[in-house]
N, C-alpha and C positions, 0 to 999 in steps of 0.2 A: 817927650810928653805926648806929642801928636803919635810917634810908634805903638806907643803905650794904650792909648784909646782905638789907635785905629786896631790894636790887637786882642784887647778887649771887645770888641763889637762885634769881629769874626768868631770870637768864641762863643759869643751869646748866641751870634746867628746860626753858628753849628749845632748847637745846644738844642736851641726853639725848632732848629727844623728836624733834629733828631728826635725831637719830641713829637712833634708834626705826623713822620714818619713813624712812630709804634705807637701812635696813639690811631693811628688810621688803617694799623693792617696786623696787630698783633694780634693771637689770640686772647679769647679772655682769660683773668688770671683762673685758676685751677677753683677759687670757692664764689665766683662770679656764675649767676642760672644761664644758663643757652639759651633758655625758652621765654613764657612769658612770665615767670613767674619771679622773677627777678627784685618784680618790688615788694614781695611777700615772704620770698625763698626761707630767711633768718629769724622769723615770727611764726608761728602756730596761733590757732585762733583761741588756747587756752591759757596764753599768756600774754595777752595785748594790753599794752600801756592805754585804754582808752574807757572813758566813762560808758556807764551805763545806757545813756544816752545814744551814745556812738557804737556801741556794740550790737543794738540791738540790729540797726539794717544790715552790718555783718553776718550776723548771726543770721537772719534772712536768707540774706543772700546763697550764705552758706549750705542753708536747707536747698534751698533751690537749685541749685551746682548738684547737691547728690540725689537729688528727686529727679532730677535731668539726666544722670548718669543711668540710674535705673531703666528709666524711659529706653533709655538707649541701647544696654545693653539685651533687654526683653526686644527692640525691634530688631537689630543687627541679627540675633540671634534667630526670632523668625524668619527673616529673611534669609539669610545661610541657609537656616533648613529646607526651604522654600525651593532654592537656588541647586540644592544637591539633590532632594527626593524627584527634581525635575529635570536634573541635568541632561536626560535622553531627547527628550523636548526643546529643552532649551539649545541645545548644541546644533538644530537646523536654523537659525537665529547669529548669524555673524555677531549680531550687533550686543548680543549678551557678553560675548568672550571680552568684551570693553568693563560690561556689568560687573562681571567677576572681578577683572582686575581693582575697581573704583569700589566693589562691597569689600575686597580685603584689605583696602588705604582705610575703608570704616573701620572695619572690625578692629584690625590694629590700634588705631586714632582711639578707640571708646578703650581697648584694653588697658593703655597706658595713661589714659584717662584716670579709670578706675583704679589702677594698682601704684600709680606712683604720684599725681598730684595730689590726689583727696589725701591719702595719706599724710602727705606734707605739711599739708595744710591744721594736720590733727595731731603730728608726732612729730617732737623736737627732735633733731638728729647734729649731728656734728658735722664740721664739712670733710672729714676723713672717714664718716662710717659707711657702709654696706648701702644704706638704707639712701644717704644721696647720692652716691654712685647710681643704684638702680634710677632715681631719679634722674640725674644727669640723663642717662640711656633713655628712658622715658623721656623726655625734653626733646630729643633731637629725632625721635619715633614719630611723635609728635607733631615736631615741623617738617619732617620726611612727606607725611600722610597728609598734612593740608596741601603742598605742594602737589602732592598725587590727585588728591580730588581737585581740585583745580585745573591741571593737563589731563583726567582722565574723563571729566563733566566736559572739559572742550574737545574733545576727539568723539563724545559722544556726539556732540551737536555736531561736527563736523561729520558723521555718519547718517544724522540726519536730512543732513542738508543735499546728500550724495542720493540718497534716495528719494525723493521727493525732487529738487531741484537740479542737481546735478548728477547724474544715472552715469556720464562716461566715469567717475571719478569711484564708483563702484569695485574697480577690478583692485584695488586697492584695499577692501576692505572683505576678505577673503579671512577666514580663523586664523588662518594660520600666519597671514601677514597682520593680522591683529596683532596676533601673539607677538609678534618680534614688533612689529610698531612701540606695544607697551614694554617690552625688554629694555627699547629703548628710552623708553619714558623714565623708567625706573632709574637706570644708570643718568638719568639727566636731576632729576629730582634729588637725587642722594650727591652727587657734584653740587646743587645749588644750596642745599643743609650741607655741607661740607666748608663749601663757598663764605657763605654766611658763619659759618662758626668761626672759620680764622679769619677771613681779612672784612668780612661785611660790618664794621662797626658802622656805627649812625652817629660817631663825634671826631669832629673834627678841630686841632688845633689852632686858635689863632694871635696873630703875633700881637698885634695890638695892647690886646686886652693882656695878654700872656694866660689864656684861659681856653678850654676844653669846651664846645659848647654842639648841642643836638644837630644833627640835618635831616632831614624828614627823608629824602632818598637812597643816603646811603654817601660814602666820601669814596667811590672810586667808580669808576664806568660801569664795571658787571653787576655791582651790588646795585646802580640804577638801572640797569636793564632789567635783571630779574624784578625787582619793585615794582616798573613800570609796566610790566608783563603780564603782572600778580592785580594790576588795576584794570587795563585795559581788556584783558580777555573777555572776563566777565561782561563789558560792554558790549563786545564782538561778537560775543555768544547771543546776547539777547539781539542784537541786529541779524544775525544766521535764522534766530529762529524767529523775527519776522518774517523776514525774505519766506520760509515755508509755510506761513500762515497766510501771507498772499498768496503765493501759489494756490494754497489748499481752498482757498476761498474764491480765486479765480476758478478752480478746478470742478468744483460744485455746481457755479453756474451754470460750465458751460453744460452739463450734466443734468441739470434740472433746474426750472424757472424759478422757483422759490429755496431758500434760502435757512430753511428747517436745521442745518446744521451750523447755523454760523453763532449761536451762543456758544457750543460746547467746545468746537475751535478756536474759538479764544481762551481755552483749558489752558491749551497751548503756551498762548504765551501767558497766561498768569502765571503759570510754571515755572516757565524761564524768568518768569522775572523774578519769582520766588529766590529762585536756585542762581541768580545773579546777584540779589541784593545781599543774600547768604557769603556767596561770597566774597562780594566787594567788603561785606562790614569787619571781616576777616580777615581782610590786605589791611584796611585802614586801621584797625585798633593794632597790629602788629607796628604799622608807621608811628603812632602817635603814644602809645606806650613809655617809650623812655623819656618823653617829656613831661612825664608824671612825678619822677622822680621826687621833686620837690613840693610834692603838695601833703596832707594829712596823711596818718596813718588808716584812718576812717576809708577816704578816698582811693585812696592807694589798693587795699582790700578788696571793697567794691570793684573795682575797676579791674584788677584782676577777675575776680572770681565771672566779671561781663566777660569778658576777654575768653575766657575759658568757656563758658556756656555758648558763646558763640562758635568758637572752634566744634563745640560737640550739635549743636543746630544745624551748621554746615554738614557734619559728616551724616546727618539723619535726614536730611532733605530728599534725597533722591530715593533712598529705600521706602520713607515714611509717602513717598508719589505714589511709585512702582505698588505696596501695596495699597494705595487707597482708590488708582484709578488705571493703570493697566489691569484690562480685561483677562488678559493671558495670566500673568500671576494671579490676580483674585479666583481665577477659577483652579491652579493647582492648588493656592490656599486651603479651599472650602474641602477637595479633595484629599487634603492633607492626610491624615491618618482611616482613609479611608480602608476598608476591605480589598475594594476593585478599583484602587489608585494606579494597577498597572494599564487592567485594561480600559483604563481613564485615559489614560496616555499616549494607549494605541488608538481608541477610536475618537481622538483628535482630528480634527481636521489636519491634513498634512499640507506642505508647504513644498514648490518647488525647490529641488536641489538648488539647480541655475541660479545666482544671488543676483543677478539681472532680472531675469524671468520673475522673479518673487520680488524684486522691489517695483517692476513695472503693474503686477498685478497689485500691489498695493498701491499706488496710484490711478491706477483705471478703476479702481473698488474704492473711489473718492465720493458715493452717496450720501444724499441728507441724511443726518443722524448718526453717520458714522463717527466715532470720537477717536481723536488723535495726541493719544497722548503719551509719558515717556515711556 
C-alpha cells in the first residue's frame, strides 16, 4: 500500500513539474496572438456580445486608434521625406545615422500598425487564413520595433551625453561605427522578439493550487532581464539628460551673468521626459496586459485599443519633437519643395568634418538663447 502511494506521488510530481516546465518555456500554441492583441485577437468589433451601453466607449476608442494611425502615418511620412530631400546635410551629422535607424523602427511600427491590427479589429478571419498569418508577422514587427525604439531613443541619449558631457566617448560615435553599433542593435532586438515568443511566457505553474497563474516579470532569468531593461532605461535616459541640462546651465553662466536661456533649456528635459514616460507606459501595459484576462469584454477592448495607441504615441514622440522644435529640420521643412532647396543646402552654414572639433564648437556656442533640443 505504502509502494503504491509512494508511487503515485512521483508520478503526480513528474506530472506537475512536467507541467511546470511547458507551461514556462513552450511556445505559444499556433491560434494564441504574440502581441498585444491577444485579448481581442477572436472578436472584431462588429460582432461584440455587448450592450449598447458598452459599445459605445469601444466604439470610441476605436475611432481614436484610426484618427491616431492617420496622424501618424501623415508624420512618419513627412519626416521620411524630410530625412531624404536632406540627406546631403544630414550625413555631416553623426548623430542622425542613430535618426535614420529609430525613423525606420517608426515607420515600420505605424506600417503594421495600419495594415494588420486595424484590420483585425474590423474583419473576422480564421485562425488558418492569409489574413492572421499576416497578422501574426505584423505582431511580432511590432514588438521588434518598440524594442528598437527603446535601444535606439537610448544610444541617442547616449550620443548626447558624449557631446555635451563626455567628449573622450566621442571617437565612438563615428557613421560609420553608428552603423555597425545599430547592426547590432537590430540583431539584439530580433533575439529578444524571438526570446519572448518561445520561452518568455508570464505564467508560471504552481503546485499548490495545481493552477497556472500570471508574473509580472517573466518565469525565467532572461525574460526578467530584458523586462527590467525595458523599465529601467527609460529612467537612465532621463537621468543622462539631466546630467546635460546641468552641464548646459552651468555652461551659460559661466558664459554670461544672466541667465536668458535657462527657460528654453529646460525644453530639454521636458522632452526627455516626454519620450521617457512614452516609453515607460509601453513597458508597463505590455507587463500588466495578461492580467486582464479575466475582466469584461468592455474592458478588455478598451485596454487594448490603450495599449495599441500607446505603442503608436511612443513611435511618434521623437519625429513629432524633431519637427516641432529642432531648428535644423524646421528649416529644411519650410524649404521643402522649394525651387532653390539645393542651393538651400549648399549655402548652409557648414559644420566641421572633425566630430570632436564640431561637438566642442557646440559647446563653446552654449549663449543665452541658444535652444537645445533633440
Amino acid at each position: 500500500m505504502e509502494e503504491q502511494f509512494s508511487t503515485s506521488t512521483v508520478a503526480i510530481s513528474e506530472i506537475v513539474d512536467d507541467i511546470w516546465f511547458h507551461s514556462s518555456t513552450r511556445p505559444p500554441p499556433a491560434t494564441e496572438d504574440p502581441g498585444k492583441g491577444g485579448l481581442i485577437v477572436n472578436e472584431t468589433i462588429t460582432n461584440l456580445n455587448v450592450t449598447n451601453t458598452e459599445y459605445i466607449p469601444i466604439a470610441a476608442a476605436a475611432v481614436t486608434f484610426s484618427v491616431l494611425i492617420i496622424v501618424g502615418v501623415f508624420c512618419i511620412l513627412i519626416f521620411v521625406i524630410i530625412l531624404i530631400r536632406g540627406r546631403k546635410k544630414f550625413q555631416e551629422f553623426p548623430f542622425f545615422a542613430i535618426v535614420h535607424h529609430l525613423t525606420a523602427a517608426n515607420a515600420i511600427h505605424i506600417f503594421f500598425q495600419a495594415t494588420t491590427v486595424l484590420p483585425i479589429m474590423i474583419i473576422e478571419t480564421s485562425d488558418d487564413s492569409s489574413g492572421r498569418v499576416w497578422y501574426k508577422i505584423g505582431s511580432y514587427s511590432i514588438m521588434a520595433t518598440e524594442q528598437a525604439a527603446l535601444y535606439f531613443t537610448f544610444l541617442m541619449a547616449i550620443n548626447r551625453l558624449a557631446v555635451f558631457v563626455l567628449p573622450s566617448v566621442l571617437k565612438y560615435f563615428t557613421i560609420k561605427r553608428i552603423h555597425i553599433i545599430s547592426s547590432f542593435l537590430w540583431i539584439y532586438v530580433f533575439f529578444i522578439v524571438w526570446w519572448n515568443v518561445n520561452y518568455g511566457t508570464i505564467r508560471r505553474f504552481r503546485r499548490r493550487s495545481l493552477s497556472a497563474t500570471e508574473v509580472l516579470l517573466g518565469s525565467n532569468i532572461l525574460t526578467q532581464f530584458f523586462t527590467l531593461c525595458s523599465s529601467l532605461l527609460p529612467i537612465l535616459m532621463l537621468f543622462m539628460y539631466g546630467l546635460i541640462f546641468t552641464y548646459i546651465t552651468k555652461k551659460r553662466q559661466i558664459n554670461s551673468h544672466h541667465q536668458y536661456g535657462s527657460q528654453r533649456d529646460k525644453l530639454l528635459l521636458y522632452q526627455a521626459a516626454v519620450i521617457a514616460v512614452a516609453l515607460e507606459v509601453v513597458n508597463i501595459t505590455d507587463m500588466v496586459t495578461p492580467f486582464f484576462k479575466k475582466t469584461s469584454t468592455t474592458v478588455q477592448w478598451i485596454w487594448t485599443i490603450f495599449c495599441y495607441c500607446a505603442t503608436i504615441f511612443n513611435q511618434l514622440v521623437n519625429p513629432l519633437l524633431f519637427l516641432t522644435y529642432n531648428k535644423f529640420v524646421r528649416n529644411i521643412a519650410k524649404h521643402l519643395f522649394s525651387k532653390n532647396f539645393a542651393s538651400f543646402l549648399s549655402d548652409a552654414s557648414s559644420v566641421p568634418k572633425n566630430i570632436e572639433n564640431r561637438a566642442s564648437n557646440t559647446r563653446s556656442n552654449l549663449q543665452p538663447g541658444a535652444v537645445i533640443t533633440f
